[in-house]
C-alpha positions as CSV (number, residue, x, y, z in Angstrom):
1,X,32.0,170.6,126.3
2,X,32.2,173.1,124.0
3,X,29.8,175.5,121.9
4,X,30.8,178.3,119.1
5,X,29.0,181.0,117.2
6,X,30.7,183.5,115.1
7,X,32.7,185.6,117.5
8,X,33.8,183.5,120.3
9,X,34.1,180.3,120.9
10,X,33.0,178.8,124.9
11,X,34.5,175.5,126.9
12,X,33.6,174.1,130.1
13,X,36.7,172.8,131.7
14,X,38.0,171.4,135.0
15,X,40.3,174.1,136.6
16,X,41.8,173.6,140.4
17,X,38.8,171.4,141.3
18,X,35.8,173.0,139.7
19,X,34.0,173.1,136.8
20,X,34.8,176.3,134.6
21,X,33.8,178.2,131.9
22,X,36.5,179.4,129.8
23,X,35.7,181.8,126.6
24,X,37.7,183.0,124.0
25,X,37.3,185.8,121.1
26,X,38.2,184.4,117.8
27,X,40.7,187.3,116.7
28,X,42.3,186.5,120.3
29,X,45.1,183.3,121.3
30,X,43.9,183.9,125.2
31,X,41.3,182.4,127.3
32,X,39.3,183.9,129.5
33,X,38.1,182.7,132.6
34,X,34.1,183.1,132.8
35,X,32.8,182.6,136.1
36,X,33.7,183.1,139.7
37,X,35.8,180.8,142.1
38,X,33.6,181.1,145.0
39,X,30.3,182.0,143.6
40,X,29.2,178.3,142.7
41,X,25.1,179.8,142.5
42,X,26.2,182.1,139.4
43,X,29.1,180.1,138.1
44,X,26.6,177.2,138.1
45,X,23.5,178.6,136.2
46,X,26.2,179.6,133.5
47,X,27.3,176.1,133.7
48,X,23.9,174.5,133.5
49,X,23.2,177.4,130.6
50,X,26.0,176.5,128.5
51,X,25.6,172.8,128.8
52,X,21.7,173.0,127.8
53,X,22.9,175.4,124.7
54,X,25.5,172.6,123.6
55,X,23.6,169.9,124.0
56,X,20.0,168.8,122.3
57,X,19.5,166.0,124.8
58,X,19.6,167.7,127.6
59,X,18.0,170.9,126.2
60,X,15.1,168.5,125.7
61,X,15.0,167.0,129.3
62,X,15.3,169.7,130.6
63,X,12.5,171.3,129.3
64,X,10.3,168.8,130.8
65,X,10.9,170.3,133.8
């Protein structure tokens, strides 16, 4: 999953056995490791965040709720 605007760029990957958020500015070649091994309560509101940002489907559903 992945979601852009016009300075950096976002991806939710799978690193050492969790779900991560990596972010990266567009003038930079490094990646950046968003949230917090150990904190799943944070880590995972920015993973349900980003996921409803990239996503219209699930923006929608989850609305509903």
């Amino acid at each position: 999953m992945e979601r852009e605007d016009e300075s950096s760029q976002q991806v939710l990957a799978w690193n050492q056995g969790q779900l991560q958020i990596f972010t990266r500015q567009h003038h930079s070649k490094s990646w950046n490791k968003q949230t917090q091994d150990g904190d799943q309560s944070y880590s995972g509101w920015m993973i349900t965040d980003l996921i409803q940002r990239s996503n219209e489907q699930v923006k929608n559903f989850m609305d509903h709720f």
